[in-house]
Rosetta silent file (secondary structure, phi, psi, omega in degrees, C-alpha in Angstrom):
SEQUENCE: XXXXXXXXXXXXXXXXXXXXXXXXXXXXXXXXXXXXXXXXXXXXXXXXXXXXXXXXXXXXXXXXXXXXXXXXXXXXXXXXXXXXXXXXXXXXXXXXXXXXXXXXXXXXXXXXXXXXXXXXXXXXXXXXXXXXXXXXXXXXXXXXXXXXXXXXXXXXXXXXXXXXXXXXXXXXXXXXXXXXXXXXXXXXXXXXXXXXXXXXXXXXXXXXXXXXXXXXXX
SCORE:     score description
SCORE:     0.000 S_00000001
   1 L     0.000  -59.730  163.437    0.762  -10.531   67.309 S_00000001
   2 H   -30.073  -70.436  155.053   -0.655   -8.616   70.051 S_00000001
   3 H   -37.376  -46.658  174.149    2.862   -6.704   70.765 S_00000001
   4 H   -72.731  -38.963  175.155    3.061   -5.951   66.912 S_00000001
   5 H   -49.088  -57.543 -173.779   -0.718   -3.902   66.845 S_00000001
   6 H   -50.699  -38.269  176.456    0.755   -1.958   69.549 S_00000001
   7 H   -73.223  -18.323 -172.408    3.856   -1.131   67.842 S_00000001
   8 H   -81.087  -69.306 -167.184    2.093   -0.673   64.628 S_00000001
   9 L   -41.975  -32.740 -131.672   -0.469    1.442   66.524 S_00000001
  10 L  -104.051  -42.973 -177.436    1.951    3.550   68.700 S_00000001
  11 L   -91.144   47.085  150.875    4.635    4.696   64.937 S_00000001
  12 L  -166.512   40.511  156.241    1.668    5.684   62.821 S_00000001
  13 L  -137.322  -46.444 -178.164    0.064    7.462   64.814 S_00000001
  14 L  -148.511   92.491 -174.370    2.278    9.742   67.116 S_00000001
  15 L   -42.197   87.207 -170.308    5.763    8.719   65.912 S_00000001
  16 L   -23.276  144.582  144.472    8.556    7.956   68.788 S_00000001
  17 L  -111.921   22.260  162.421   11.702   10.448   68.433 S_00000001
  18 L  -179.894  160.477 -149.674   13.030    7.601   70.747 S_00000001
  19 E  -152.411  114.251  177.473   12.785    4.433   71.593 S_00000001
  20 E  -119.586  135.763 -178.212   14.056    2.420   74.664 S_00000001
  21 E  -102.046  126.003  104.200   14.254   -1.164   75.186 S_00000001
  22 L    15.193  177.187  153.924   14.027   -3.385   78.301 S_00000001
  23 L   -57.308  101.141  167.938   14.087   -6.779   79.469 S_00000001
  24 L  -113.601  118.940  171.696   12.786   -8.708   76.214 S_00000001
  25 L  -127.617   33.001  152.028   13.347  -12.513   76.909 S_00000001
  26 L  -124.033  135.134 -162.419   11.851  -14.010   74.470 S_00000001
  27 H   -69.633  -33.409  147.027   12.845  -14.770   70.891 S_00000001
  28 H   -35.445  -42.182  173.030   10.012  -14.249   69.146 S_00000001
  29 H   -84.047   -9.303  156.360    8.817  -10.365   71.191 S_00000001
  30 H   -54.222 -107.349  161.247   12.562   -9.940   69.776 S_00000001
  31 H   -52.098  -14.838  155.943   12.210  -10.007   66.356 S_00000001
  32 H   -83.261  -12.009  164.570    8.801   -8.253   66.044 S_00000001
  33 H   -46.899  -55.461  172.874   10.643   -5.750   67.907 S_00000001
  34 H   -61.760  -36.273  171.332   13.378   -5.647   65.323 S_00000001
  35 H   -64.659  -53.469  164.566   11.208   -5.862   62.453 S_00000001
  36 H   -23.984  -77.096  141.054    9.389   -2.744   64.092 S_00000001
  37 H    11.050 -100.622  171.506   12.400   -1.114   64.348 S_00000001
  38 H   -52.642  -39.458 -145.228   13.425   -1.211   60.721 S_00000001
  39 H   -94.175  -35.516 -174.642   10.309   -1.444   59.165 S_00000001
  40 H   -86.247  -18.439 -178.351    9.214    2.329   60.834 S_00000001
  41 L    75.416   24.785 -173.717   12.886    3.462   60.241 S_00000001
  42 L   -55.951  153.100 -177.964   13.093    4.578   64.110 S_00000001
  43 L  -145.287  149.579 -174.613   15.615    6.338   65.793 S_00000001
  44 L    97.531   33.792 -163.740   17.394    7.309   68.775 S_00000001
  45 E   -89.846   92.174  168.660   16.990    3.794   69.583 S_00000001
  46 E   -75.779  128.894 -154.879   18.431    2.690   73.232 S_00000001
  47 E  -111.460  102.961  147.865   18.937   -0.862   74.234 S_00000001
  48 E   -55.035  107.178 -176.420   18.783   -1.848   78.210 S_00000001
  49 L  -113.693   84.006  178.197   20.111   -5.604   77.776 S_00000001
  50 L   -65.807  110.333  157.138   18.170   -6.561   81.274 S_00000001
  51 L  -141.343  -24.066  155.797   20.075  -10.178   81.059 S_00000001
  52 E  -147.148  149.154  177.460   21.509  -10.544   84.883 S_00000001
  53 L   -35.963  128.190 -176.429   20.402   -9.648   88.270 S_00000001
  54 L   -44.497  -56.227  161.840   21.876   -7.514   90.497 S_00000001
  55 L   -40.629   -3.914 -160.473   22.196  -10.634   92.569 S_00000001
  56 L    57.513   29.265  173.643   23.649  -12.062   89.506 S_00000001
  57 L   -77.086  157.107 -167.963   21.142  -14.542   88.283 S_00000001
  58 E   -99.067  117.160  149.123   20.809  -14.978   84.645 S_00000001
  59 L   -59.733  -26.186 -173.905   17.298  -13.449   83.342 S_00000001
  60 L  -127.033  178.679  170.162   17.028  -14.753   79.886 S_00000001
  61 L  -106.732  156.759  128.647   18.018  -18.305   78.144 S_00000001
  62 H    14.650  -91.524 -177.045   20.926  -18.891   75.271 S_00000001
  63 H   -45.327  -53.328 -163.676   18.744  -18.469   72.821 S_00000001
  64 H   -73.087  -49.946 -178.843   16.836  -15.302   73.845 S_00000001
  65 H   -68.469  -24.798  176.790   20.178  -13.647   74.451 S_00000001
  66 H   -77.620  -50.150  173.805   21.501  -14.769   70.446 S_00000001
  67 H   -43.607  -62.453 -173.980   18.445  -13.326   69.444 S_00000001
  68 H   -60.189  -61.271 -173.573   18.919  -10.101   70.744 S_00000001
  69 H   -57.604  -45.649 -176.872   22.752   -9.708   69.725 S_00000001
  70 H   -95.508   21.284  145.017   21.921  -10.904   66.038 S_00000001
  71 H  -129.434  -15.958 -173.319   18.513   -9.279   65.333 S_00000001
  72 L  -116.289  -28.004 -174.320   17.905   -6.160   67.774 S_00000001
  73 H   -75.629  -15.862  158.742   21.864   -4.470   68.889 S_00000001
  74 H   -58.950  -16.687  179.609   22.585   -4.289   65.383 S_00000001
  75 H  -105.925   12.193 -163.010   20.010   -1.757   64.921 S_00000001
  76 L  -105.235 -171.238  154.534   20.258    0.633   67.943 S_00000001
  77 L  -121.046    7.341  158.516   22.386    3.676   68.832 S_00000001
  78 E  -146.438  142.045  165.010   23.007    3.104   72.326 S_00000001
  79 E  -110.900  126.195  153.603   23.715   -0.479   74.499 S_00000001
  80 E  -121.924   85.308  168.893   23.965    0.572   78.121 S_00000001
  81 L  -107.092  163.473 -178.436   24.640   -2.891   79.745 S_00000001
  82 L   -94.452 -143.682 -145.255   26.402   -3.096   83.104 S_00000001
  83 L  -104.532  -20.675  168.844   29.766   -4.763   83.748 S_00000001
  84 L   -68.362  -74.692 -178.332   27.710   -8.775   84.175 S_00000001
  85 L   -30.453  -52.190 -172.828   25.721   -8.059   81.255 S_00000001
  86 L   -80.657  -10.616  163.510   28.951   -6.666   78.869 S_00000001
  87 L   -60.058  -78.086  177.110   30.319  -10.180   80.109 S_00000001
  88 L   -93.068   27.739  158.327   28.001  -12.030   78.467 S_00000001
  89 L   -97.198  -35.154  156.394   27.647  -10.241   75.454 S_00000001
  90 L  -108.680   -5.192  165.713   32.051  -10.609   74.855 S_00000001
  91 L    88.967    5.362 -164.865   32.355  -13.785   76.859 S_00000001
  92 L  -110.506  165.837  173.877   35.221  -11.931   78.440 S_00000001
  93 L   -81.662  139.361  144.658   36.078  -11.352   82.158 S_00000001
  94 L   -87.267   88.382 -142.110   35.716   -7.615   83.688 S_00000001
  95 L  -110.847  -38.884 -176.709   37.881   -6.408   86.540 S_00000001
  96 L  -149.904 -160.666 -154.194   38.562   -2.931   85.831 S_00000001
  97 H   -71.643  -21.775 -174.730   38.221    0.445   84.055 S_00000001
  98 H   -66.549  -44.081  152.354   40.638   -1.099   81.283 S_00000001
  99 H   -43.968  -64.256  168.768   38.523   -4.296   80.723 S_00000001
 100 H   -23.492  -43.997 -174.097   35.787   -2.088   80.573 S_00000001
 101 H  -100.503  -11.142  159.421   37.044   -0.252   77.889 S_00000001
 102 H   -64.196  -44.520  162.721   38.152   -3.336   75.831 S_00000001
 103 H   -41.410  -50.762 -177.235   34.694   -4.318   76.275 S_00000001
 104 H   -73.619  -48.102 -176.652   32.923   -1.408   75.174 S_00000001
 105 H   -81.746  -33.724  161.485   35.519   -0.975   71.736 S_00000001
 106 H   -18.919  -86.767 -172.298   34.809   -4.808   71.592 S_00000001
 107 H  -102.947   17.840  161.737   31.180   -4.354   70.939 S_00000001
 108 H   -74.144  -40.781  165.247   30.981   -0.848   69.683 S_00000001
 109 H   -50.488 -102.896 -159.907   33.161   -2.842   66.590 S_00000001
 110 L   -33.090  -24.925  166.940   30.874   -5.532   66.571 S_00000001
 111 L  -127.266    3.126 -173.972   27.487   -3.548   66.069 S_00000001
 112 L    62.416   83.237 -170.309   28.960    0.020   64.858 S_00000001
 113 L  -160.274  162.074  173.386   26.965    1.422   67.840 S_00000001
 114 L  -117.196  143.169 -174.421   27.869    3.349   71.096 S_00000001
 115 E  -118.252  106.762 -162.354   28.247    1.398   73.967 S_00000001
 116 E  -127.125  128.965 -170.519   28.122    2.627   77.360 S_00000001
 117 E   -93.760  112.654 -170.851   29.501    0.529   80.190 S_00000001
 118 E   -73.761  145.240 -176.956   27.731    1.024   83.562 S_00000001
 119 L   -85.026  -28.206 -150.259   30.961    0.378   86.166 S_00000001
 120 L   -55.673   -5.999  166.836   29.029    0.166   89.339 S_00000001
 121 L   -64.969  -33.173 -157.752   29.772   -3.366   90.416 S_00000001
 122 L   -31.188  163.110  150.981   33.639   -2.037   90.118 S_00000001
 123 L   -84.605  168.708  162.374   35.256   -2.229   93.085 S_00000001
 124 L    90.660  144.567 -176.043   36.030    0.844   95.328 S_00000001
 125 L   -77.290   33.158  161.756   34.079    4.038   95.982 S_00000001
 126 E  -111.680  154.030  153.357   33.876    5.790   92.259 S_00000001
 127 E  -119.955  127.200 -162.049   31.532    5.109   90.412 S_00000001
 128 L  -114.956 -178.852 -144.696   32.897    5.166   86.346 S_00000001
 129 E   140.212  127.506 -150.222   30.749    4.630   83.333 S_00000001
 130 E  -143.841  106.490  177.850   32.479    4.430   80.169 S_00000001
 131 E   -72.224  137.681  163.965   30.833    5.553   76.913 S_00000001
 132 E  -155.063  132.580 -145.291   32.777    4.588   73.866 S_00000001
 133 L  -102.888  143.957 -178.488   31.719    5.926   70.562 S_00000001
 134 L   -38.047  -29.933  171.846   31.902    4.235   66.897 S_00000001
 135 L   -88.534   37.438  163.909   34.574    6.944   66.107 S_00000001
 136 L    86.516   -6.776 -172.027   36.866    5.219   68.179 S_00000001
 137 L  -112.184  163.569 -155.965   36.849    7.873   71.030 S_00000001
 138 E  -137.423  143.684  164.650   35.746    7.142   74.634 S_00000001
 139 E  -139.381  139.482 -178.502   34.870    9.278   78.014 S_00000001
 140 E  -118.208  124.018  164.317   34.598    7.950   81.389 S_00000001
 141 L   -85.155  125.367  177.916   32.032    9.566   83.480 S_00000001
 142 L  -138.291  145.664  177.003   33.087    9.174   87.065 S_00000001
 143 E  -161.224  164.397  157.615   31.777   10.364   90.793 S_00000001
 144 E   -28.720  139.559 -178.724   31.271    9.376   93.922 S_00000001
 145 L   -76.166  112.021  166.354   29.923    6.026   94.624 S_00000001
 146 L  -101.865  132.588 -160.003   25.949    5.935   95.740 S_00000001
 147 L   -68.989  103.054 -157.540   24.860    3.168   97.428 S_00000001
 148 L   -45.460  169.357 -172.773   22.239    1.325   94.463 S_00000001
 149 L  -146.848  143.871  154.799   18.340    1.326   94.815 S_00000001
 150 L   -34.926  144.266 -147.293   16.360   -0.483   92.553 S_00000001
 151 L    16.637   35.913 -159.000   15.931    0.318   89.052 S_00000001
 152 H   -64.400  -76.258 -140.853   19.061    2.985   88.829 S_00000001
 153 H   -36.911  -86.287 -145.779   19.904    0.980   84.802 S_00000001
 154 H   -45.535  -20.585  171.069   16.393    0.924   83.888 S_00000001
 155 H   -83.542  -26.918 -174.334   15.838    4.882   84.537 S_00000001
 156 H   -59.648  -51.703 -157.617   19.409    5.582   83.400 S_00000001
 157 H   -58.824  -63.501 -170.145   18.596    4.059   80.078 S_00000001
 158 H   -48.398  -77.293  167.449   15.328    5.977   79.779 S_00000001
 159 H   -10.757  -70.574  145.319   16.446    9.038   80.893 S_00000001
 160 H    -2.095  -84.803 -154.234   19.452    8.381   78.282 S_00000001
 161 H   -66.479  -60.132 -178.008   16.792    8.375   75.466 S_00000001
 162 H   -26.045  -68.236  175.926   14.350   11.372   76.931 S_00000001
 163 H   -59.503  -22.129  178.045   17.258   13.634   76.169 S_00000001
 164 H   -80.948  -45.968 -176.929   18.328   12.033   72.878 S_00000001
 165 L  -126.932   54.517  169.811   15.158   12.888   71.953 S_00000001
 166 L   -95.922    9.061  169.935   14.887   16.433   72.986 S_00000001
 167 L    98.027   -7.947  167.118   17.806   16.639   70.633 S_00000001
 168 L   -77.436  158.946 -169.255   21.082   16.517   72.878 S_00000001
 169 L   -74.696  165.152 -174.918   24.147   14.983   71.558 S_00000001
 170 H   -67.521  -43.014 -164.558   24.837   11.228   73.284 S_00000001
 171 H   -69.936  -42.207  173.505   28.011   12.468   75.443 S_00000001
 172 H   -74.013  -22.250 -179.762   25.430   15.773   76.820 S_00000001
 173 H   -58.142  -63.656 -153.249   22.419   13.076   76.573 S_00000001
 174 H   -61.444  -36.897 -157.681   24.317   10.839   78.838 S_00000001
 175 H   -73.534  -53.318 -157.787   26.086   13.710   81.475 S_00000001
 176 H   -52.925  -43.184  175.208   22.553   14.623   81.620 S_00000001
 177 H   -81.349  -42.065 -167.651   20.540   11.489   82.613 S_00000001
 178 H   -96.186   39.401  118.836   23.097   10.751   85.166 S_00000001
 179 H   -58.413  -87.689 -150.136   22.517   14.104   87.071 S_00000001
 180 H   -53.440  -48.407  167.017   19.148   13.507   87.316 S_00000001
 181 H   -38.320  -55.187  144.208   19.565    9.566   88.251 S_00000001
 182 H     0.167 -108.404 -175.404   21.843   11.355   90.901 S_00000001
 183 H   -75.464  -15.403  150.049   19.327   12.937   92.647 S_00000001
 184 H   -31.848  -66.282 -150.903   16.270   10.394   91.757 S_00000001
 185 H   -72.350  -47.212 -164.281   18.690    7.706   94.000 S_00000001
 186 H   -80.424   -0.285 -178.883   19.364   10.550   96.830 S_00000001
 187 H   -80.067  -43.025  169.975   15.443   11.641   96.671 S_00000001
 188 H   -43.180  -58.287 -174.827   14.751    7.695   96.733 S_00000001
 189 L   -75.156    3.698 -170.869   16.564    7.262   99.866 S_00000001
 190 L   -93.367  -20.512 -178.821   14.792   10.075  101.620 S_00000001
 191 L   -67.892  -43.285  178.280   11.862    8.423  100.977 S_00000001
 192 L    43.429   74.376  162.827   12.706    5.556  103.292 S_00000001
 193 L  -115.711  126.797 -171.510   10.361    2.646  102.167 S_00000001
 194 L    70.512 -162.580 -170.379   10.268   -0.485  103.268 S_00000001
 195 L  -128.157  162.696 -174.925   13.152   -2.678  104.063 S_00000001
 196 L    70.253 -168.863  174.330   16.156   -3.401  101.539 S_00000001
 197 L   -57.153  134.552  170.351   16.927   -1.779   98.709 S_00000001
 198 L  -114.959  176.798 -170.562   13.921    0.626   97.549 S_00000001
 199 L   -69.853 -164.986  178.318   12.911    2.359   94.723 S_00000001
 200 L  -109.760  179.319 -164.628   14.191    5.714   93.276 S_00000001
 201 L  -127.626   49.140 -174.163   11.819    8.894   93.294 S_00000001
 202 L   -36.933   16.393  139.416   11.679    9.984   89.766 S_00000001
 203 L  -115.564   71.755 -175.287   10.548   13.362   90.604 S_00000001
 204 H   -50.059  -51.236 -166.379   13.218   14.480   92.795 S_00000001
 205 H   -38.266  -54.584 -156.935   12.449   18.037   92.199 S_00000001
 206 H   -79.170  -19.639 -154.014    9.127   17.546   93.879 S_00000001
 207 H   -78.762  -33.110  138.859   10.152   15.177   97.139 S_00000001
 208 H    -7.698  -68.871  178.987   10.625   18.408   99.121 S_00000001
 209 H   -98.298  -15.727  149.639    7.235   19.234   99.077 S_00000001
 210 H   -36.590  -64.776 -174.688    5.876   15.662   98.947 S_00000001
 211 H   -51.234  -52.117  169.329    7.853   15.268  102.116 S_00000001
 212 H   -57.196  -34.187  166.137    5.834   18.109  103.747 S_00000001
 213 H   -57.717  -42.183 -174.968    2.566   17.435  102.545 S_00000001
 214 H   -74.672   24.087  176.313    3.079   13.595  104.477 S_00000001
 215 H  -112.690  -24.251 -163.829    4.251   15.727  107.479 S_00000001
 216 H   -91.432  -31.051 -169.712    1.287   18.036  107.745 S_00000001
 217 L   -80.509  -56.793 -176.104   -1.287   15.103  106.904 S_00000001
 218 L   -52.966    0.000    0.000    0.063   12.798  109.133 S_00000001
């Protein structure tokens, strides 16, 4: 109930011209999501389907994951799951760019939706990503391989939508977000925090002079 005031609150008052989803794992915050959704007519809607770990741990239950394919991916206009996630959404195995793209035509057919498959588990030192669009046609974005940081999906996704809804087309939305993810991850590592993987620096522009201000106060 709580989660629906907000949602109520946030598209009649200053109306989304996108909308990006997360990790939802429960079936219930599911469906008032979807009902949201529909009920406000929303658009530009991008789906994150946080369901496994980079470690490769499963995040949601059976159920929470049914929910989501049969009440919220029917309604969006982009799924950006990575190559585990796009697993268990066709049950099928993924090895390469060709699964990938079986995958992707798979479940663009299955929700009329564009589906863009992050590659970065792939093996080998490209990194591919492979949009493929309800009218049957597909582009694989590919570069150099950067070594992951923490939340790369979850910004990509965002990012994704920030540009859909400043009005770029999906294929310039997408080229777009992953420049900037780009230098967020090489701005991240400059940051050098902590131990392990660390976060990204979502104002790369800025890290420049960040870095200097911590040189002169310190």
């Amino acid at each position: 109930s709580f989660l629906k005031e907000q949602l109520d609150c946030i598209f009649t008052d200053i109306y989304p011209d996108a909308v990006k989803i997360g990790m939802v794992s429960a079936g219930g915050l599911i469906r008032v999501i979807a009902d949201a959704l529909e009920t406000y007519q929303a658009r530009n809607i991008v789906v994150d389907p946080v369901m496994v770990s980079t470690s490769g741990r499963k995040l949601m239950t059976d159920e929470a994951i049914e929910e989501i394919k049969n009440e919220l991916l029917p309604l969006v206009t982009l799924i950006t799951p990575n190559i585990d996630e796009a697993m268990v959404l066709t049950g099928n195995s993924i090895q390469n760019t060709q699964d990938m793209l079986a995958a992707a035509k798979q479940l663009s057919i299955d929700y009329q939706t564009h589906i863009l498959i992050k590659g970065g588990h792939l093996e080998g030192d490209k990194m591919c990503d492979l949009l493929y669009s309800p009218d049957h046609t597909y582009y694989i974005y590919e570069e150099k391989k950067i070594e992951n940081l923490h939340g790369t999906g979850c910004t990509l996704s965002s990012a994704i939508a920030s540009y859909q809804a400043k009005g770029y087309s999906m294929k310039e939305s997408i080229r777009h977000a992953k420049e900037y993810i780009t230098h967020a991850i090489i701005a991240g590592k400059n940051l050098n925090i902590g131990h392990g993987n660390g976060p990204l620096w979502h104002f790369p522009d800025s890290v420049a002079q960040i870095c200097t201000f911590c040189a002169v106060v310190s």
